[in-house]
BAFI-550695 format. One record per residue (C-alpha): x, y, z; residue in three letters. Coordinates in steps of 0.2 Angstrom, whole numbers, plus 5000, padded with zeros to 4 digits. Layout:
XYZALA...
This chain:
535852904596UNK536552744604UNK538352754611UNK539652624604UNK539552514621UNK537552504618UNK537952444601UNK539052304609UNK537852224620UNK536552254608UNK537452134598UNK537752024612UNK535952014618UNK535551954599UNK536951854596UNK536651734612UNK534751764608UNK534351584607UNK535151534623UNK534151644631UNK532651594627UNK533251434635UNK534051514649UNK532851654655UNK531151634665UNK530151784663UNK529351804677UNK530551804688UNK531451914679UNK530152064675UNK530152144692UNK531952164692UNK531952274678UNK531352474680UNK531652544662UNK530052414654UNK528352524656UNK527052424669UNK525852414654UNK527152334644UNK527552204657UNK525752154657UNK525952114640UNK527551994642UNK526651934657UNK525051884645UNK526051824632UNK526951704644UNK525051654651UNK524551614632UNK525951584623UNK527151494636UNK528951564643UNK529951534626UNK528651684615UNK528551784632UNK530651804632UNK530551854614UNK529551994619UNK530552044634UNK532352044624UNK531452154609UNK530752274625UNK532752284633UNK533652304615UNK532152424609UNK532952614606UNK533152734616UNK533952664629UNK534152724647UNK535852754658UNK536552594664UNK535052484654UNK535952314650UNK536952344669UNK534952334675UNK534552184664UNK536352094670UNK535652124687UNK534052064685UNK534551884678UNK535551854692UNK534351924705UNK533051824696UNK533851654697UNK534351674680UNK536151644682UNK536951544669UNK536051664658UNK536951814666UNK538651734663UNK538551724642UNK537851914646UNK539451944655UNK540551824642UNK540951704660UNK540751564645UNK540951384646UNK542251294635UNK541551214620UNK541651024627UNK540751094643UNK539351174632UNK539051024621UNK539050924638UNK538051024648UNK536551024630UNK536850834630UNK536550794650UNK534950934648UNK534450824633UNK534650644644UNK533550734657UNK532150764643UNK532350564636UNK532250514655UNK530850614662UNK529350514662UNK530450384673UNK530950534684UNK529350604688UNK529150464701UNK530250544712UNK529950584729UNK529850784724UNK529850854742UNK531450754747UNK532250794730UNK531850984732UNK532450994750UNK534350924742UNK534251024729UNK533951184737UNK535351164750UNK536551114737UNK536151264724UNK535351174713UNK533651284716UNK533251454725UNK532051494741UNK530851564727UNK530951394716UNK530651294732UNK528951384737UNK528451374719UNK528751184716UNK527851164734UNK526351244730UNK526451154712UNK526450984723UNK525051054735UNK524051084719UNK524250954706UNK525250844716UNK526950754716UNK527150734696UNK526750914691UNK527950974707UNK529250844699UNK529050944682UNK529451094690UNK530851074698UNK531750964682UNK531151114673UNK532351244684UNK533851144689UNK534151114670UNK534451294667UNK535951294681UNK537651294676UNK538651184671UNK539051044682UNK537251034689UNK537250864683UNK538350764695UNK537550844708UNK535950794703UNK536450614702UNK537150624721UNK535550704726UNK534450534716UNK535850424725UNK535450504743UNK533650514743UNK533750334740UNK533150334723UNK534250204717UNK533350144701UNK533550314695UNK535050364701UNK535550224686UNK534450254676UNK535350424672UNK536850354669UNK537750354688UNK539050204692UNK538650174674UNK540350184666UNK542150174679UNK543250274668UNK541850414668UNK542150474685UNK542350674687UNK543650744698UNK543050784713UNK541450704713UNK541050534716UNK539650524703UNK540050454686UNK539250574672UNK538950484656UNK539550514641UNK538750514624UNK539450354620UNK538650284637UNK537250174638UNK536050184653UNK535450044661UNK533750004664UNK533250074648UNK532349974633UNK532449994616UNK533150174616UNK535050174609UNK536050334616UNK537650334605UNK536550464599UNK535350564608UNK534650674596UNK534150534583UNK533050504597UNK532250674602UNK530850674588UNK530250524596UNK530750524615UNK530450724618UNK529050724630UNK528050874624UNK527150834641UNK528550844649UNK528550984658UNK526551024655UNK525751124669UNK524151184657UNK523351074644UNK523151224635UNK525051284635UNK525551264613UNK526651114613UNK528051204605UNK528351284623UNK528251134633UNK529951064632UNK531351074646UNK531751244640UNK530251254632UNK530651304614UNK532551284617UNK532951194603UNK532251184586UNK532951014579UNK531950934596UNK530250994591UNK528850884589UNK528350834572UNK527350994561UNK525650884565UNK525850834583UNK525450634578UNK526850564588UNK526550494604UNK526550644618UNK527350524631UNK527850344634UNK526650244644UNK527750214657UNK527650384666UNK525850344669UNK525350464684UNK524050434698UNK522650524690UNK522350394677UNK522750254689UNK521550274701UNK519950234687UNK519450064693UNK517850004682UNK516349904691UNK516249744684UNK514749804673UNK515749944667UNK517349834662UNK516049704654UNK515349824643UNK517249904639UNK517849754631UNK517449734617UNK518049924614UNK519549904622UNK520149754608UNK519749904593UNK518049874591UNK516449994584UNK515449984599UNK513750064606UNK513850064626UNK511950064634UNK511850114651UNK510750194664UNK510950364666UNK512050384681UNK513050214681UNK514650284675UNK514550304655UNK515650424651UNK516950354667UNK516950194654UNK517350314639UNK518750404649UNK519750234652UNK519350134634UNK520250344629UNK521850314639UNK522150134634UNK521850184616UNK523150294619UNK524250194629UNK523950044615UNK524350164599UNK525850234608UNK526350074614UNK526650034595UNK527550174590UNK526050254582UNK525050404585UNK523250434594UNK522150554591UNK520250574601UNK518750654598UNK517350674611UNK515850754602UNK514250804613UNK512650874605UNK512451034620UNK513751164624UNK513651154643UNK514150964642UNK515951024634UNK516351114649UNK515850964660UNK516650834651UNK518150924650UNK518250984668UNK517250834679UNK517950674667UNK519350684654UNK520450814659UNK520750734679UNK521350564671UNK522150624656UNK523150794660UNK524750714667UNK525250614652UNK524150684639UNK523550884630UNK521650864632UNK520751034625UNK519051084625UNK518251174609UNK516351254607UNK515551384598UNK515551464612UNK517551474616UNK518651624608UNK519951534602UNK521451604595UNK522051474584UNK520951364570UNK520051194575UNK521251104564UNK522851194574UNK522051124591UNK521750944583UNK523450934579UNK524051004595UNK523050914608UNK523050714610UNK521250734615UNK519850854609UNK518150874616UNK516850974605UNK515050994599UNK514550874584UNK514551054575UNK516051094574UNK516950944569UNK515550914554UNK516151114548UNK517951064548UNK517550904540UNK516651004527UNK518151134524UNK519250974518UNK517950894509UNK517751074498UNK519951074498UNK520151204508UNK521851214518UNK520851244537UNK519951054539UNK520050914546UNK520050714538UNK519250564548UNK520850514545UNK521850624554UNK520750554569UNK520950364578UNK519550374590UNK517750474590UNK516850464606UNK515050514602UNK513950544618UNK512150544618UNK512150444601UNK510550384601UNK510250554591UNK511450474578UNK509750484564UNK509150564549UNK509650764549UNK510550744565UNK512450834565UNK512950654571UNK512350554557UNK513250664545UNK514750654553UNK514450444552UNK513750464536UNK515550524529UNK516350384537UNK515050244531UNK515350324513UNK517350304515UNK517150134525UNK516250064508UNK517350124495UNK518650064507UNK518149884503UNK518249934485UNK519849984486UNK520349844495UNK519749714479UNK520649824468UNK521949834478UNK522349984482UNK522750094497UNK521450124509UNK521150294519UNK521150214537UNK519650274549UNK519350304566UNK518850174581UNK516750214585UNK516250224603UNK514350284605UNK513750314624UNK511750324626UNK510550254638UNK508950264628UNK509150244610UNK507150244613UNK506050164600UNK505650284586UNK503850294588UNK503650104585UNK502050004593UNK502649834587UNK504249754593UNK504949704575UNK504949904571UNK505749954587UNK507049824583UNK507449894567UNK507650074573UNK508950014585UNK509549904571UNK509950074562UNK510650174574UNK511750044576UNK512250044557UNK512350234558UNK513850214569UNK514350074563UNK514349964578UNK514649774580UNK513849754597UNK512549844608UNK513549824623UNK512249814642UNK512549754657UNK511649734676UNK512149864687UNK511749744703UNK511949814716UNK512249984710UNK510549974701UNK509650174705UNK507750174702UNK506950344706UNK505350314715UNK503950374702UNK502350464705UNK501050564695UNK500050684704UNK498350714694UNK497550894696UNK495750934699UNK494851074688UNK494551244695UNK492951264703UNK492951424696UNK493851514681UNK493351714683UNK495151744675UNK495151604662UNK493351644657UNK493651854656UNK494951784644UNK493751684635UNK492551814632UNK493851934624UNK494151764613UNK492551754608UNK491951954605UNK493751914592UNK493051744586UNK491151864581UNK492152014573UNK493051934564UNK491751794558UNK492651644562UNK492051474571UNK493051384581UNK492751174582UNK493951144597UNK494151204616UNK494851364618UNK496451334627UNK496951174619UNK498251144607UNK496951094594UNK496351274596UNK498151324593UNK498551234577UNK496951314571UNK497251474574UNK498951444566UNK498051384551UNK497051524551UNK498451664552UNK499751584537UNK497951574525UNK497551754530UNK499151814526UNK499351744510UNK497351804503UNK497951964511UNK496451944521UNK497252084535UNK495752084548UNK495551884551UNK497751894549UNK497752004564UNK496151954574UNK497151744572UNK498851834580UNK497851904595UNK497051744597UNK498651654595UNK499451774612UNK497551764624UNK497651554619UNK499551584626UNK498851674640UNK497451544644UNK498851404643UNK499851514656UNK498751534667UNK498451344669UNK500151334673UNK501051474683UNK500051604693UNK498651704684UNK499651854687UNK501351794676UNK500051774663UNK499251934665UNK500952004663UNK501251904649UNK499551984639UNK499752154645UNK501652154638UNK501252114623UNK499752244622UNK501052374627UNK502352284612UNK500852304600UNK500452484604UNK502352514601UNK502252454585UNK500852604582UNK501952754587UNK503252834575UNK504952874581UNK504653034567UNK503153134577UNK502653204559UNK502653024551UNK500852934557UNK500552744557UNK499252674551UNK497852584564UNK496552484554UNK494652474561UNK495052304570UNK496752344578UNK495852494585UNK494352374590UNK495852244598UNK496552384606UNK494852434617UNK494452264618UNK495852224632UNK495852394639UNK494052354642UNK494652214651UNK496152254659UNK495752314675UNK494452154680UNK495952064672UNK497052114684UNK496252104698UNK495551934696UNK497451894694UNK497951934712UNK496551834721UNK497451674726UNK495751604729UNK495751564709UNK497451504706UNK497751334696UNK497951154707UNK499451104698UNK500451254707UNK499851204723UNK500151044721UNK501951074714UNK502151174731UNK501751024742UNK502850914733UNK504351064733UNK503851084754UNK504150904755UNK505750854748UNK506451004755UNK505650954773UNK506150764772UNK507750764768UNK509350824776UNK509950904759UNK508650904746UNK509250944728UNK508050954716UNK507650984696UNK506051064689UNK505951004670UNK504451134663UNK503851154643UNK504251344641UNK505651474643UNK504251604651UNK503551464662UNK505251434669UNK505551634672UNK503951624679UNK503951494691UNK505951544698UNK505051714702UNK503651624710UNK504751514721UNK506051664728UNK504351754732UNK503651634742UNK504351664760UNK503651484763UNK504951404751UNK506151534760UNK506151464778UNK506551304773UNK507851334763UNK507351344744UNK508551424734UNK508051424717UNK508551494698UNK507951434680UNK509351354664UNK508551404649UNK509051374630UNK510251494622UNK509551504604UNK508351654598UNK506951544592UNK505851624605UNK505351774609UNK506051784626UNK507651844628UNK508951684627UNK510251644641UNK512051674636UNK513251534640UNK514051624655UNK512451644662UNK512151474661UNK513651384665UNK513551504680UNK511951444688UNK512251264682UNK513951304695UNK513051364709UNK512051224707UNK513351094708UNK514151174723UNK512551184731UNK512351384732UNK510751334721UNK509851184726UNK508351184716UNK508451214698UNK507051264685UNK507451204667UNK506751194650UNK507351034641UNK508951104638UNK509551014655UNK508750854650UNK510150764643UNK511850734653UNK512050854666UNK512750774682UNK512450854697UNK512950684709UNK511850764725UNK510250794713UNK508950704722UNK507450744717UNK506650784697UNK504850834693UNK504250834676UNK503051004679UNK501750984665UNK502950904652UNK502950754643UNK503850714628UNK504250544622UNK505250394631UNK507150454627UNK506650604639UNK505650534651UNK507250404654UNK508550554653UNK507450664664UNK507150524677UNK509150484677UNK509450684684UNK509150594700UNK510750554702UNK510650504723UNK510350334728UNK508650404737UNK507950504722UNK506250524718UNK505450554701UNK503650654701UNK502450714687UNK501450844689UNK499950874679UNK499451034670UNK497651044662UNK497551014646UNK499350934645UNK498650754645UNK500350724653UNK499850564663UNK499450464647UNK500950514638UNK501950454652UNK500950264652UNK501450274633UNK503150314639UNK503350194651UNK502450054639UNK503850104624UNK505350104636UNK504949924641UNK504849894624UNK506449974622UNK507549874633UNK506449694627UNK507249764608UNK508749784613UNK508849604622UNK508249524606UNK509549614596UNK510949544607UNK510349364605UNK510349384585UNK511849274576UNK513349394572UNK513249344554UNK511449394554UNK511849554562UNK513349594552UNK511949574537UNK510649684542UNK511949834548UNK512649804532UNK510949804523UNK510449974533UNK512050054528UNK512050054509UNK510050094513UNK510650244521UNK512050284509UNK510750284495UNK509450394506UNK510950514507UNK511250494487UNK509550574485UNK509450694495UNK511050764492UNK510350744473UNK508850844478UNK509950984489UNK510851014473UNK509251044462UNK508651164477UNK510151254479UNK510051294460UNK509151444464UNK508051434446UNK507051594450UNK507451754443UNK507551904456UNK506652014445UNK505251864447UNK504951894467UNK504152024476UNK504452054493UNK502752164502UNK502452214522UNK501552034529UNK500352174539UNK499852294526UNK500152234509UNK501352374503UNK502452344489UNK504252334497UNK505352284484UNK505952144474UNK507252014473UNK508452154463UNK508452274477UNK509252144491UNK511052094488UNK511851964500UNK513351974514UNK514351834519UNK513151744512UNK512151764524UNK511151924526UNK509951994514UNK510152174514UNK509252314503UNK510052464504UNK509552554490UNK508852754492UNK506952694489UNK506852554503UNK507652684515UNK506052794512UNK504852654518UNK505452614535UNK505552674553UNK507052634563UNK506952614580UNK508652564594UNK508352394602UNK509652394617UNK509352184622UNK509552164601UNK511252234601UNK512452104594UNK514352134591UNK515452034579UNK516952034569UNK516352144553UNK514852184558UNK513652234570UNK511552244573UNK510852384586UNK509252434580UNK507552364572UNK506652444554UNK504752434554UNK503652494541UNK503052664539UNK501352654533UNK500752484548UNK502352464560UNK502652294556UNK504452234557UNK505452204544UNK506952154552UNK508552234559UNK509752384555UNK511652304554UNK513352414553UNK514452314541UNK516052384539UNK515652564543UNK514152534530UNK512252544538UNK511252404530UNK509452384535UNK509352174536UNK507752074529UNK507051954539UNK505951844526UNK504851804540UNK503951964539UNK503251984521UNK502351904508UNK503351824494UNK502551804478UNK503751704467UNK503351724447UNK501451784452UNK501051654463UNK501051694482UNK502051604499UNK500951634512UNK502351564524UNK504051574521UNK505251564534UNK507051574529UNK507751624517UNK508551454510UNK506651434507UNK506751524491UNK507451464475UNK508351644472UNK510151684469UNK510551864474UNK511651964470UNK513551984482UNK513652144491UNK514852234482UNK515452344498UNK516852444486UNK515452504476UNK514452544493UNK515752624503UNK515952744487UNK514252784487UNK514152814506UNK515652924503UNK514953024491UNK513453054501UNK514453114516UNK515553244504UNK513653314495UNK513353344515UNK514753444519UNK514853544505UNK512653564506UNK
């Protein structure tokens, strides 16, 4: 039981609580103090990393008051405030109290400070510190830290620092201050702060005048001081003392969190800080003449669309038109608020750490946001927190969403005053970009109607688009390609398509295509040919095209989906091996024989797997032709594989691929290089390649792939980390040649890259230009390799023909009359706001969900057996379709899949169910809530809706069905009940 004196300064702990949390600076205080646990410590130490210093202090009071206490605790804690450099703090612990007057003057000159700072920050921080330390202002420790906070982020963040610790000193701090601004010859400031300003002000002992709150210093405009709290909500510097743009801004005031009445407004749309503290970072961005030309029109409030060459500085020009939206806005007295939306999650990161966060951390909170963050607050929170946000397109359009359905979590266009949208050229029907603009053009037109009617309009953000190939559509005559720029242009809104000529700083890659000869011979391809047709005879099907070419695979694909729905099971199977040796011919004209021999063999194995029950009682069905499959490649595996390691018979594109690799790297002093290739396998593959060729090796070749993060193939994805680490290694050169899918295609700046080949991949002419602008060196070189069967070459003349035609468009547009641009926007808009009428129109007839679930059958895609129907399956989360009644649990193996664990919030998936009777899978077994589910993937059966059948359904939004919600009270009651029938069995 506590004693009487614990009770005492229990009481005096909470009753001096909130000066406190001004006073104390946790973690210089910590160490001093014994009786906290070390795991506990860690916790006031993380809350002070996430949080800031104000929340970490609450926590560390509730740990010293928390019961019991130890002998001679709030002795320790006394002790620790003063051997922490927490000493004013110690004195209210030990009642050494200022007078009243003296409090009130000593809030008042810490609230001056604040007001002042962004004029004080231009101090000469070491002279300042060198004063302060030798006239008590500030300790050894608080010397080294606001050193090594100069060292690292340089004089203004070091000036933070130290105005953040000497306005926890006691009383009279401030006269002293003042006679350290007057002898480090920082005159303007030492006025500024009120000293000589008022003759009967002077303080005994001193010859520093301190003002009073009826002073008014000099050198100040427009801010009245008789006053100084009327002023807070707008002066406060939330900034002010910032060392983290991630810090909440509640915590980021001199005290941070001292006191409530100076807080900024509950939705953070004040200015963060006046424009006159502007700090070198921001400063030193000096546009080329192009870049400023461009800027213009932007930087006078305009809706603009900025065309540049990959490389010449884009997103440089978006940076500054950001800071002087700011500046401008809080010039006014009015708020900003920036959006920067990319289309890939990589580009986040290096936006935020490579452009805006450099020039805009001193003076403003710039945050980035993804899917693949943890965040611990809501998108809206961070909007309203941060001056500037960058995101995915994603992200913004599901917060938009949440307000447009009333829910409390969203965010309005309105609440934004800029949107920066990068890559906009993918600003088109169905993209994430155009529905974001398509919200905006829908309030931009009832706007004007509001406007006749006189009403109050909701205001709307600025629009600045960044592309450099809004590309042409697919157009072959000029007027087309006109009017698909034309559009995108009405998509965002924009009043000019703004060029320019980069002169001087003009970067053309050299191009080149290097054709491929045929093989002389094929053993490998024509072993693979031969098990092709032995299918092709079994199964009595006649092939019109070349094995090998994509017409081949669009009529195998044909073949499957019509198989499948006549339940035709042996040309359904026979069309999926043919589908995986066309894959393997394809391979094998592209990475070594050997990769593609692995690739067949794997999936023989992954077929074979399908055939064996985990149950050793339970046995799975082979048909006459799997058996016959089966045989047919193990006849052929060991001529397969042997063929495969004879380099004799390996493909010309990969030689030539390796002279161009030997020569970049051998005629240059640094060579850095991109390989852009058409398939996650092939990229695997030819990484592999490259690190085992010891050739590549002594000259230096360090190579790893990028692939795509989503699951839509069957090779195993990359996970952010993964990717962001290699893209690292690449940028700091630890990786100097990169193999990629088309997921690095667009923006990724790697300055040293000099060098891209296109291996085997051709597109259309937005690629080609953002491939070719990889190359980011003045001496880069752009190659085309061929593949067989690719027809590469000619796609890249058509390329090359419609990016001519492209850039003649977009002149043409430029020299259209405004009025007659304005027209044809305006005409494009209300054509697109109709098309989006409609289809909305025809979303909400889909979504109806007209058929009855009694009406669909669900049965195994493989083997025809009668699975269920639309009663069985009940819906989570509105997302996954589950069965989990006793007679679906009868008709499925379930097998662990390690690489398909995935772990979430409610739920999680760590295994696969396949049928019983063939092995097919069905899909995958989720634990939601403690409750097993086996998850239906639609993919894998036949539908037959009201008798007729869907050969191939994909998703589930593909059916017009309304299931039923998981009830999980009535689950969990059932799975409960099971469990108590065992125990008691």
């Amino acid at each position: 039981m506590a004693s009487d004196n614990d009770e005492t300064c229990e009481t005096l702990i909470e009753d001096f609580r909130p000066r406190l949390r001004e006073l104390v600076v946790v973690e210089r205080v910590l160490d001093h103090i014994h009786f906290i646990e070390g795991k506990q410590k860690e916790q006031i130490r993380q809350k002070a990393r996430s949080e800031g210093n104000t929340a970490a202090v609450e926590l560390l009071i509730n740990a010293v008051v928390k019961k019991p206490h130890t002998a001679g605790w709030f002795t320790v804690f006394v002790d620790a405030l003063q051997n922490g450099g927490c000493k004013y703090a110690a004195d209210y612990m030990q009642l050494n109290l200022p007078g009243p007057e003296a409090e009130a003057e000593n809030d008042y000159c810490v609230r001056l400070i604040q007001v002042l700072s962004p004029g004080l920050l231009s101090m000469k921080t070491d002279d300042v510190c060198d004063h302060c330390y030798s006239e008590d202002l500030l300790t050894h420790e608080d010397c080294e830290i606001i050193r090594a906070e100069i060292a690292n982020k340089g004089s203004i963040s070091g000036a933070r620092e130290l105005l953040r610790n000497i306005v926890r000193c006691r009383p009279g701090w401030f006269s002293t201050f003042l006679k350290i601004l007057r002898d480090t010859e920082h005159q303007y400031l030492f006025e500024l702060t009120g000293g000589g300003a008022s003759p009967d002000c002077e303080k005994p002992g001193s010859d520093e005048k301190l003002p009073s709150q009826k002073d008014e210093p000099k050198g100040s405009e427009g801010v009245t001081w008789e006053n100084p709290a009327s002023t807070e909500s707008r002066c406060s510097s939330p900034d002010f003392m910032d060392t983290s743009t991630t810090e909440d801004p509640e915590d980021t005031d001199l005290y941070e969190g001292a006191s409530t009445d100076s807080r900024r407004l509950p939705n953070s749309l004040e200015p963060s800080q006046p424009a006159a503290a502007r700090g070198r970072e921001d400063a030193d961005i000096v546009l080329r003449d192009y870049q400023m030309d461009v800027a213009r029109p932007a930087l006078k409030g305009k809706n603009i669309i900025i065309c540049l060459p990959t490389g010449s500085g884009k997103t440089r020009v978006a940076v500054y038109i950001t800071i002087k939206h700011l500046d401008c806005r809080r010039a006014e007295g009015q708020s900003g608020k920036v959006v920067v939306l990319v289309n890939k999650i990589p580009l986040v990161e290096q936006h935020f750490t490579a452009e805006f966060l450099p020039f805009l951390k001193q003076n403003y909170k710039v945050e980035r946001v993804s899917g693949d963050c943890q965040l611990k607050i809501s998108f809206t929170e961070i909007v309203k927190k941060n001056d500037v946000i960058i995101c995915t397109a994603q992200i913004l359009e599901n917060y938009l969403e949440r307000s447009n359905k009333g829910e409390d979590e969203g965010v309005n266009l309105s609440d934004l005053t800029l949107i920066v949208i990068d890559e906009c050229h993918h600003t088109q029907k169905g993209g994430v970009y155009n529905h974001i603009m398509m919200r905006y053009l829908k309030q931009k037109h009832k706007n004007t109607r509001l406007k006749k009617e006189q009403k109050q309009t909701v205001p709307l953000p600025q629009i600045l688009g960044l592309t450099a190939s809004p590309g042409v559509g697919g157009a072959t005559k000029m007027d087309k390609a006109v009017d698909h720029i034309l559009k995108i242009c009405a998509n965002l809104d924009a009043s000019k398509i703004m060029t320019g000529s980069l002169g001087e700083y003009k970067k053309e890659p050299r191009k080149k295509t290097l054709t491929v000869e045929d093989r002389k011979e094929d053993p490998f391809g024509d072993v693979i040919k031969k098990i092709m047709n032995a299918i092709h005879t079994h199964a009595e099907l006649s092939p019109t095209c070349d094995l090998g070419s994509q017409n081949y695979e669009q009529w195998v694909v044909q073949k499957k989906v019509k198989a499948t729905t006549d339940e035709d099971h042996k040309v359904r199977v026979c069309a999926e091996h043919l589908h995986l040796y066309n894959e393997g011919l394809n391979l094998s004209n592209t990475i070594r024989m050997r990769d593609a021999f692995s690739f067949l063999n794997k999936s023989y194995e992954e077929e074979l797997k399908k055939k064996i029950s985990p149950d050793e009682d339970q046995k799975i069905q082979i048909t006459d032709t799997e058996r016959f499959l089966f045989n047919l490649f193990k006849e052929n595996k060991e001529e397969l594989q042997t063929l495969a390691q004879n380099p004799e018979y390996e493909n010309d594109s990969l030689s030539k691929l390796q002279s161009k690799i030997l020569h970049e790297f051998s005629s240059r002093e640094e060579a850095r290089g991109i390989i852009f290739t058409k398939t996650r396998r092939s990229a695997i593959a030819l990484s592999q390649w490259i690190q085992e060729n010891l050739k590549f090796a002594d000259i230096g070749v360090k190579a790893s792939y990028v692939i795509g993060g989503g699951d839509q193939s069957v090779v195993k994805p990359m996970t952010s980390a993964e990717r962001n680490d290699v893209l690292s290694k690449f940028r700091s050169g630890d990786v100097n040649l990169l193999i990629a899918t088309t997921v690095a295609e667009e923006g990724l700046d790697i300055p040293a890259c000099n060098f891209v080949i296109r291996y085997g991949l051709v597109t259309n002419e937005i690629a080609m230009i953002q491939a070719e602008g990889r190359g980011r060196a003045g001496d880069s070189t752009y190659t085309l390799v061929e593949v067989k069967n690719s027809g590469v070459a000619g796609k890249e003349y058509v390329n090359e023909y419609r990016k001519d035609m492209m850039h003649k468009a977009i002149d043409k547009i430029k020299t259209m009359n405004q009025g007659d641009y304005d027209k044809q926007i305006l005409e494009f808009q209300m054509q697109a706001i109709l098309e989006e009428k409609v289809r909305v129109t025809k979303k909400k007839h889909k979504d109806m969900k007209t058929e009855n679930p009694s009406d669909v059958k669900f049965s195994c895609r493989s083997c025809s057996l009668d699975v269920c129907s639309g009663e069985d399956i009940q819906i989570i989360e509105n997302t996954h379709r589950v069965n989990v009644t006793p007679e679906f649990s009868e008709l499925f193996n379930l097998t662990e899949n390690t690489t398909l664990q995935e772990r979430l919030l409610d739920y999680e998936t760590n295994g696969f169910i396949s049928c019983k009777n063939c092995g097919q899978r069905w899909g995958s077994m989720m634990m939601y809530r403690g409750i097993e589910c086996p998850c239906l993937h639609v993919k894998n059966f036949v539908v037959t809706c009201s008798g007729k059948k869907i050969g191939k359904c994909t998703k589930w939004s593909e059916l017009a069905v309304k299931f039923s919600a998981f009830d999980y009270a009535e689950n969990a009651r059932r799975v409960a009940e099971s469990s108590d029938d065992d125990e008691t069995a």
